[in-house]
C-alpha positions in Angstrom: 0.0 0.0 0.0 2.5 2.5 0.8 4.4 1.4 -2.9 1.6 2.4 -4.7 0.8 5.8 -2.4 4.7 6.9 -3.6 3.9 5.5 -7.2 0.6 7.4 -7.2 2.9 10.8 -5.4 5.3 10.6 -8.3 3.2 10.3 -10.9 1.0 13.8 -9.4 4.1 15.3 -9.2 5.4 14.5 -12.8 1.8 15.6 -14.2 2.7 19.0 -12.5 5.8 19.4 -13.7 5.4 18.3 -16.7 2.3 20.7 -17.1 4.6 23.6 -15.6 7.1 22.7 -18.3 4.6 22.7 -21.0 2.9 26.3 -20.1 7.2 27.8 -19.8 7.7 26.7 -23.4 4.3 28.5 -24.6 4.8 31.7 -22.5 8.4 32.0 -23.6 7.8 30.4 -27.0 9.2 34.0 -29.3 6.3 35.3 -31.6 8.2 37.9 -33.3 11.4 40.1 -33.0 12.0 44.0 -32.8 14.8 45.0 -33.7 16.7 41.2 -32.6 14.2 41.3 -29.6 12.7 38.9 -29.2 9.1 39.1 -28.1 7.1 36.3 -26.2 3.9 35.8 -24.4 5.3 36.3 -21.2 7.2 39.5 -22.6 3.3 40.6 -23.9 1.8 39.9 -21.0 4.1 41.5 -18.5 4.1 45.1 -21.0 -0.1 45.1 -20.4 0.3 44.3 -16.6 2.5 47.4 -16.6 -0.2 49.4 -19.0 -2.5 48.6 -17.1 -0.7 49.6 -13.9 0.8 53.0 -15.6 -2.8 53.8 -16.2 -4.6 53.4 -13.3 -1.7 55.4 -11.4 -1.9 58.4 -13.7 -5.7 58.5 -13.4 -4.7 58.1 -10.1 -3.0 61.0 -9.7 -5.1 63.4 -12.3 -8.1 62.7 -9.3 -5.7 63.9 -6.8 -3.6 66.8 -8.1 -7.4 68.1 -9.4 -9.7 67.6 -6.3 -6.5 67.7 -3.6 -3.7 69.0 -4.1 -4.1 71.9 -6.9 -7.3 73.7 -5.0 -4.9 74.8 -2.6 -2.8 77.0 -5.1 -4.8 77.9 -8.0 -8.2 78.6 -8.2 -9.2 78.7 -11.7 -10.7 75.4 -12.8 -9.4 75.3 -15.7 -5.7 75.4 -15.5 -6.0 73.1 -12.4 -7.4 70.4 -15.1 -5.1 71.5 -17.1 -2.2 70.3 -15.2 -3.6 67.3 -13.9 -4.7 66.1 -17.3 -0.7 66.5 -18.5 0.7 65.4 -15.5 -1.9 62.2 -15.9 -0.4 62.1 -19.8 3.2 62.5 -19.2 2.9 59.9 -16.6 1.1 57.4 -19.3 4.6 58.3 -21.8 6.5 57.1 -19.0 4.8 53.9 -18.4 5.1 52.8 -21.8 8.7 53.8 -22.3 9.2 51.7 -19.3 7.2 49.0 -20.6 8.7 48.7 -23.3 12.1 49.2 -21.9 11.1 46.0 -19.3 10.4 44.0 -22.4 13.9 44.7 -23.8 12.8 46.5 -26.6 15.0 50.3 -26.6 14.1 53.6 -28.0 15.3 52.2 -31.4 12.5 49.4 -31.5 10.1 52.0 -30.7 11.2 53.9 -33.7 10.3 51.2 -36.1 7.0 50.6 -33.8 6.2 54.2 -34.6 6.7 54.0 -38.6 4.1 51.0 -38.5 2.3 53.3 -36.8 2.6 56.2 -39.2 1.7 54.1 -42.1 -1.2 53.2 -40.3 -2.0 56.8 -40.0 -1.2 56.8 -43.7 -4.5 54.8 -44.1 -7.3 56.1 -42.1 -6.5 57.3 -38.9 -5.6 61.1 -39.7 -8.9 61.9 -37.8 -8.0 60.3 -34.9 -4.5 61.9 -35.0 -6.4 65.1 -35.9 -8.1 65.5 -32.7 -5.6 64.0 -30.9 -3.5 67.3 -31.6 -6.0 69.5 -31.0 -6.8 68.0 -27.7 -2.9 69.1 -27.0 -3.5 72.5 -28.4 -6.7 73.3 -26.5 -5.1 71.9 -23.3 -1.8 73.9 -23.4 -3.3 77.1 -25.4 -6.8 76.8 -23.3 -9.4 78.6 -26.0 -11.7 76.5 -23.9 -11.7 75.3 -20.0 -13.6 73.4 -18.2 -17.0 75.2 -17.0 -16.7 77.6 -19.8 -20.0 78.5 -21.2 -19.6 77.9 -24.9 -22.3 77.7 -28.1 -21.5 74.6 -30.4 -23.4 74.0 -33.2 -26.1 76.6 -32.7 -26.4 74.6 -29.0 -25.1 76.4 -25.7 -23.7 74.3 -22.6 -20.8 74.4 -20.2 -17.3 72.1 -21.1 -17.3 69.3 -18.7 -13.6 67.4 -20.2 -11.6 67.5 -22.4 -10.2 64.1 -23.5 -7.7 63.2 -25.6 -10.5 63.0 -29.0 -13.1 64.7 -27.7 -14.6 67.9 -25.7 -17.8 66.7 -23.5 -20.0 70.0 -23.3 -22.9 69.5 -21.3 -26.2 71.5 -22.6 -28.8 73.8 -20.5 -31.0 70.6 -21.3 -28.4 68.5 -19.1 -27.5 66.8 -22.3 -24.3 65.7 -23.0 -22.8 66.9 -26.3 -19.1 65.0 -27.3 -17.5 67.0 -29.7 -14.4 65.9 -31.6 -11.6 68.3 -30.7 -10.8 69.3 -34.1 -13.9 71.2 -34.3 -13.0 73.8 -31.5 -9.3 74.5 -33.6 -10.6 74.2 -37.4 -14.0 75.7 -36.7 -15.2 79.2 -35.1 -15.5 78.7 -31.4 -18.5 81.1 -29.6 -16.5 81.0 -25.8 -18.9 83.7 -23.9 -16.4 83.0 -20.8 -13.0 83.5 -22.2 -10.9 85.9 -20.4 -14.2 88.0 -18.7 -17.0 86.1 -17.7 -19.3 89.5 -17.6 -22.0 89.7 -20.4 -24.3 92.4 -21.5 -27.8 91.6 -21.7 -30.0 93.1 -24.5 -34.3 93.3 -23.5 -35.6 94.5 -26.5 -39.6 95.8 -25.7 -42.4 98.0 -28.0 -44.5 100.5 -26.3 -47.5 102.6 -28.0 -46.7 105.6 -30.0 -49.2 107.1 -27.7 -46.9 106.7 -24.9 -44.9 109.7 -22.7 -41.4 108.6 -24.3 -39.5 110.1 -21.0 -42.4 107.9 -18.9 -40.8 105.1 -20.4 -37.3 105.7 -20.0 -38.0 106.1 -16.8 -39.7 103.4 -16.2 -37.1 101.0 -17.4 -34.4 102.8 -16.0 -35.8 102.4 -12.4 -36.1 98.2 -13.3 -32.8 98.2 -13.7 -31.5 100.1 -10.8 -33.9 98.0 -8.4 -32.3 94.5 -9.9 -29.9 93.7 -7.6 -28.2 91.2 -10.1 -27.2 93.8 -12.6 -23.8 95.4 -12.2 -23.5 99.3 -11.3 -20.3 99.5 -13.5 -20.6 99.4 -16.6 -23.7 101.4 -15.9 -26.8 100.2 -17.7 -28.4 102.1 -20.6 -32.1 102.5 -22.3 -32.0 103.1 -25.8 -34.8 104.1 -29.0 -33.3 102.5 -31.4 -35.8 102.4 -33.9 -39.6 103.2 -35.0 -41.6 100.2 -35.4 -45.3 99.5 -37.8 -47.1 100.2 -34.4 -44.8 100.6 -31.7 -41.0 102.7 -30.3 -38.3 99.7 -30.5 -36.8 100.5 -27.1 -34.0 97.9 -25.6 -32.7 98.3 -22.3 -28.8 97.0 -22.2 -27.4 95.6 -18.8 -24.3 94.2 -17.6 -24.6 90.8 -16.0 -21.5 89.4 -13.4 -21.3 86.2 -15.2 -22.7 85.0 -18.6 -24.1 81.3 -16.9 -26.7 83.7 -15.0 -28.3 85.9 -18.0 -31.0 83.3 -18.8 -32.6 84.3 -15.1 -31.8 87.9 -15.1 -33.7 88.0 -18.4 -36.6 86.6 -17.1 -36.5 88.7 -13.8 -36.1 91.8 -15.7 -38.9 90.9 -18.6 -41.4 90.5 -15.3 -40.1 93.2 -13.5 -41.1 95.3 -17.0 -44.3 94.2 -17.0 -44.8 95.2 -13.5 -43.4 98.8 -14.1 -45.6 99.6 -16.8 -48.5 98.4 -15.5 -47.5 101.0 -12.8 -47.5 103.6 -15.2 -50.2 102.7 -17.7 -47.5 102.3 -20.2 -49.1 100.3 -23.6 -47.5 97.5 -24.9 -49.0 97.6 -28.3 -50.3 94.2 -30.2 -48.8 93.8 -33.7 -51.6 96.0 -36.2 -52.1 95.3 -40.0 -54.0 98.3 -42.4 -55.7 96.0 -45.2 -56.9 98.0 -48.3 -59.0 96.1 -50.5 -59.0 97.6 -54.2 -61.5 96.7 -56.7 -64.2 95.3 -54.2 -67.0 93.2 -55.1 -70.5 95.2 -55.8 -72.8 94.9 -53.0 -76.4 93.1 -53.7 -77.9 96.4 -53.2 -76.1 98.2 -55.6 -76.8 95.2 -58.3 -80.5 95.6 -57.9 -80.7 99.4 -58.5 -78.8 98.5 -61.3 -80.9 96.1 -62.5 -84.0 98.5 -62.3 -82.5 101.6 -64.2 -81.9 99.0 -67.0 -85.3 97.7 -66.8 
């Protein structure tokens, strides 16, 4: 009995080894060379572990130079993502070069890796590579940053991220807009918050002709002063700018703190103007039409006296 327990022991332990032996000669099995490097499954294997690795560390690190470290130095949003997203990219070229490095391939393998790569680009990625560039140019140049209030294809929303295609902008709607980053360096670019996030507000409003014109200017001039939301410098201003089919075209021009707010303003001034000249029995006018009818039809009445002096 204890013959064929040792028998039984060995031939576990051969199975295993053998087993072990077979799985060394697949890993290390070479599938191709680079450059006289040799390159194996193990070798493939180990470079994505250290991807892998090299990636979660620099997102890592993006999260915490952006929501620790940076707040404490620089308060615009903007540049603080910019820095952490090329810190988190620079970090990412170093994990590959080290991969690679690990591997045993040197710069000179990547050189060739990077020709099969161009010729790749040859053949349909140049819109990739496109907005790949640009991502780099709006990130160190900054025509956009994040919480910018921008208008993209005739829709307005603020940048959430910028990414190495793409720009995420995220409408009024709360809808998420991804647009390629090539658009925002081929295309123009409405930025209502680059450099100055002030904005002037424009209420355009037709009162009667009938109206006392210096009533009215008064009237919009004390909405503005009692708006706590408007800025006192630049001062506001009423204008008559022109004479409409039934009504003065007045517009009353405000300056707003911050550009993300004049939706609201607009529609606390536009009440507060309805309020005010109601006040002052001030007439909005409704929209009037003069029709002139030439050549009109003759009446019944006028056809039968007709008919009688013929008769």
């Amino acid at each position: 009995m204890q013959a064929d327990s040792t028998a039984t022991s060995s031939t576990e332990s051969y199975s295993l080894s053998d087993v072990y032996d077979y799985l060394a000669q697949i890993f290390e099995t070479t599938l191709f060379e680079v450059k006289d490097t040799p390159v194996t499954l193990f070798s493939i294997f180990i470079f994505i572990l250290f991807i892998v690795g090299f990636s979660f560390l620099a997102s890592s690190l993006k999260k915490l130079l952006n929501k620790k470290v940076l707040p404490r130095f620089i308060s615009d949003p903007g540049l603080r993502f910019t820095l952490s997203r090329i810190t988190q990219y620079i970090v990412l070229i170093a994990g590959v070069l080290v991969s690679f490095q690990f591997i045993g391939v040197d710069l000179t393998g990547l050189a060739v890796i990077f020709g099969f790569l161009s010729v790749g680009i040859g053949f349909g990625l140049q819109n990739v590579t496109s907005n790949f560039i640009s991502g780099l140019i709006v990130l160190f140049e900054r025509p956009i940053s994040i919480g910018d209030r921008v208008l993209v294809n005739g829709i307005e929303g603020d940048v959430q991220e910028i990414n190495i295609r793409s720009t995420t902008v995220r409408s009024l709607n709360n809808i998420s807009i991804i647009v390629p980053n090539s658009e925002f360096i081929s295309k123009d670019v409405v930025n209502y918050s680059y450099g100055d996030p002030t904005y002037r507000l424009v209420l355009d409003v037709g009162v009667s002709y009938s109206s006392d014109l210096d009533l009215v200017i008064k009237a919009l001039n004390e909405v503005a002063e009692e708006c706590d939301r408007i800025l006192k410098t630049p001062k506001h201003d009423v204008h008559l700018r022109s004479f409409g089919d039934s009504a003065w075209d007045m517009k009353l021009l405000v300056w707003v703190a911050n550009v993300k707010d004049h939706y609201s303003i607009l529609n606390e001034l536009n009440q507060a103007i309805v309020r005010k000249f109601r006040e002052y029995d001030i007439e909005i006018p409704f929209p009037q039409r003069d029709l002139n009818f030439r050549n009109a039809m003759p009446s019944s009445t006028t056809e039968g006296t007709q008919e009688k002096s013929e008769g």
